[in-house]
N, C-alpha and C positions, 0 to 999 in steps of 0.2 A: 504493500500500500504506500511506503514512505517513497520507494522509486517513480512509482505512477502519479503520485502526486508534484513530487519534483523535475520529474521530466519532461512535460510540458513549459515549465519557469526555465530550464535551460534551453528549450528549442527558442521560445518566442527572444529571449536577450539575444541569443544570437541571429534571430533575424534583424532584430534593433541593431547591430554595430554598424552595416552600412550605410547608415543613413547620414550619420555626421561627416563620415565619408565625402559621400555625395551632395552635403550642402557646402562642405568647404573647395569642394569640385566645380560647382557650380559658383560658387564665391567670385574664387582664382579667375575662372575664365571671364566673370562680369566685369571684372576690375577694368581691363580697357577700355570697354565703354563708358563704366564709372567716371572714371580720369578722364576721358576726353570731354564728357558732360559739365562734370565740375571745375576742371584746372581754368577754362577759360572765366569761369565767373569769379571763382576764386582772386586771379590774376586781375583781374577786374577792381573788384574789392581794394585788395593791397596796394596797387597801384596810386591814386589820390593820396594827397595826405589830408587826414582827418582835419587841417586847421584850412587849408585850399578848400574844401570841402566846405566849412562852414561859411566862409568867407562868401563863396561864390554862392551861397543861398540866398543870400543878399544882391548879387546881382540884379537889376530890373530887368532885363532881357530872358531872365531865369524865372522871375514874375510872372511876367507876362504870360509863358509861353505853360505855366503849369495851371495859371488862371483862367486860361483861356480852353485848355486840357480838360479841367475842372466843368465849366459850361458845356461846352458842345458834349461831351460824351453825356451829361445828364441829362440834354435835351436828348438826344442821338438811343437813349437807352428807352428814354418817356416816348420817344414816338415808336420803338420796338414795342414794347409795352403796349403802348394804346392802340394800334395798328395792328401788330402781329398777333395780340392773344384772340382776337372773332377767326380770324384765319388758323391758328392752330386748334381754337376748337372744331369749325368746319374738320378740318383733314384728320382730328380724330373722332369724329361721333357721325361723321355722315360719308354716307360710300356711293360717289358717282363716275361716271362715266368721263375720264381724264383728269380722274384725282392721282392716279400715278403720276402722271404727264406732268401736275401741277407741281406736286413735289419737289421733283428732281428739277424743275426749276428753280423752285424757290433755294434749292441747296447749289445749284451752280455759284452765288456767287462766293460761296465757302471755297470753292476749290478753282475758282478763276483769278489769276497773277491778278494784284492789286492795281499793273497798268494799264489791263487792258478793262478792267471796273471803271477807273477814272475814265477814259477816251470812252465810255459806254457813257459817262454821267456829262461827258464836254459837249457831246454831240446832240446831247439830249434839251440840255438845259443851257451850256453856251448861246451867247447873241443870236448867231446863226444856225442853232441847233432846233430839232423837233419841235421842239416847246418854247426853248427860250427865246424862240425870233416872234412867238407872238409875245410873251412877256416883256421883250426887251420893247415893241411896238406897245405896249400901255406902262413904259417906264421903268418897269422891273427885270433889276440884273441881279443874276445870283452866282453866277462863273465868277470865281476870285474873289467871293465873300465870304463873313463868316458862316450864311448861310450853306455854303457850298460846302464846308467842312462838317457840318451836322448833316447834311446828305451823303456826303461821301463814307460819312463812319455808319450813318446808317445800312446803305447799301450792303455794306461789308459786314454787319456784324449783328444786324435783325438777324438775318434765317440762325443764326446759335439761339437766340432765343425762341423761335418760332417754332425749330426742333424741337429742343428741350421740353417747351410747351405740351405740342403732340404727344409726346408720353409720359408728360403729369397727367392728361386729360385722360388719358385713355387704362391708364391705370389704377384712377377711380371706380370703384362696383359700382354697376348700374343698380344694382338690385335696393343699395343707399337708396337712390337717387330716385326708381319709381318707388319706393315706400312714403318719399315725402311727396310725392304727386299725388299717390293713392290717400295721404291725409289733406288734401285740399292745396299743396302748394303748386307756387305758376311756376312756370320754367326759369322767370326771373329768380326768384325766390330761390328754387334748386339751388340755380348757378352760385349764387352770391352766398347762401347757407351752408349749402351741400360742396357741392364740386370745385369750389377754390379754395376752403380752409384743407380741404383734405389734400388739392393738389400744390399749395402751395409754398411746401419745400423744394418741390422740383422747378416750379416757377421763380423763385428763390435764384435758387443756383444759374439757373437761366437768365434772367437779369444781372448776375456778377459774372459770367464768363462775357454778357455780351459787351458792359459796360467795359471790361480788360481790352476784348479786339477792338471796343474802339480808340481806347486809350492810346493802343501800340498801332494803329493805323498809320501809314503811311503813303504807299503808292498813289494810291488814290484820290487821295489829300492834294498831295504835287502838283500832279495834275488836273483837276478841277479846281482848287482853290489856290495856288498857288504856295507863295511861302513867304507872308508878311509879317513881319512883326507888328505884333498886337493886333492883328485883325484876322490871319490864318497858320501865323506857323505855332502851331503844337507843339509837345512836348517831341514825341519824333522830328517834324522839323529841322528842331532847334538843335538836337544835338544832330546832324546832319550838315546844317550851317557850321554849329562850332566844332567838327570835325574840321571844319579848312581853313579855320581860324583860330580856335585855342580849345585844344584838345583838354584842358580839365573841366572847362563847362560841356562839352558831350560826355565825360564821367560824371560828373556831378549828377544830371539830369538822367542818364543811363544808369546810375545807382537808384535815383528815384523810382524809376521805373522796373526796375530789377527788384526793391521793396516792395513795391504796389503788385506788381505780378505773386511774388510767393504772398504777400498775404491776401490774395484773391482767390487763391489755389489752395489755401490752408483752409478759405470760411467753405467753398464750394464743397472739401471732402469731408468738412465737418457736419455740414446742412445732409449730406447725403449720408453718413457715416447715423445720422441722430435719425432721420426718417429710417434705415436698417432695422437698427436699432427698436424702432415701435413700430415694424411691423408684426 
């Protein structure tokens, strides 16, 4: 009896030894990509000196360009938001005929170069463009304003939201949702009671990734709005300008935006990690 009970406890350990094995196997091998991921931000970091660094926070050019960052992406996020969420509930709660079609549009401009975005928004909405040559004919220019820059982040950085959206929506039970129909409420009433407190974590998260690609927008920007100080050059931009002219204000700003990205990435896997969590 004393063998038959112990001989199982010997086989299972020694299935267990391989295993730390093979996480430090797998370790070893990640390490290169590790290093290449980090040394440049690292290098990054180290680089400024902490007193350049404060100094130039004070810069007004470095003002500007984070205050103006600051506005468009909250317009640029508000109009994802009010625009994009009737459209992501369509594409999750109702099924017709060239809703695929529509989708994968709506996700092109996720994986479209940011300058061919911009020459898609010059043509559109420039003097002489689709739209803008009647605009410009009742007064209204938006080519190389700041308006053009809260369309151009837009452009780029709705469909993450409107994504996002679609499977907060769709990953509400209906069964919630016709039970408070079935007690007398309207569709309104669902919507607003039911199917947005429950969906929104994910719409959460989807408003902070979209807010970040606008933040880090650039191509697009360039080219539609050009690159003014205090009226379109952005935090990208700016350190683009101060690339070819004093390389600590494009670290400066490029640290900024190196902070603002990982803690936009730390609340998004938190927001997801807490919804997990209760389900």
């Amino acid at each position: 009896m004393e063998q038959s009970t112990t001989f199982p406890r010997i086989v299972t350990d020694r299935r267990r030894r391989p295993f730390p094995l093979t996480t430090l196997g797998l370790l070893l091998a990640s390490l290169p990509m590790l290093a290449y991921l980090l040394f440049p931000l690292l290098a990054m970091i180290l680089r400024i000196n902490p007193v350049t660094l404060l100094n130039n926070l004070t810069n007004p050019e470095i003002g500007q360009a984070i205050w103006l960052s600051m506005v468009t992406t909250t317009w640029s996020t508000a109009l994802g938001l009010g625009f994009g969420t009737p459209l992501a509930y369509l594409l999750a709660r109702r099924h017709f005929r060239g809703g695929s079609l529509l989708d994968t549009l709506i996700e092109l401009p996720m994986v479209l170069p940011p300058s061919v975005a911009g020459i898609a928004l010059l043509i559109t909405f420039g003097r002489r463009g689709m739209i803008g040559a009647w605009l410009d004919d009742a007064g209204i220019s938006i080519a190389f304003t700041t308006v053009a820059v809260v369309l151009a982040q837009t452009f780029v950085a709705a469909p993450f939201y409107i994504k996002t959206a679609v499977a907060g929506f769709a990953g509400v039970e209906r069964e919630l949702e016709q039970a408070a129909e079935i007690d007398g409420a309207t569709p309104a009433q669902v919507f607003v009671w039911i199917t947005l407190p429950l969906a929104w974590p994910v719409l959460l998260s989807g408003l902070v990734m979209t807010w970040a690609r606008a933040l880090g927008e650039f191509g697009a920007t360039i080219l539609f709005a050009g690159n003014f100080p205090g009226r379109t050059q952005t935090m990208p931009l700016a350190i683009y300008l101060g690339f070819e002219q004093d390389i600590n204000l494009s670290l400066t700003l490029a640290l900024i935006l190196l902070g603002v990205s990982f803690l936009v990435l730390w609340i998004v896997k938190a927001i997801l990690r807490q919804r997990v969590m209760t389900l």
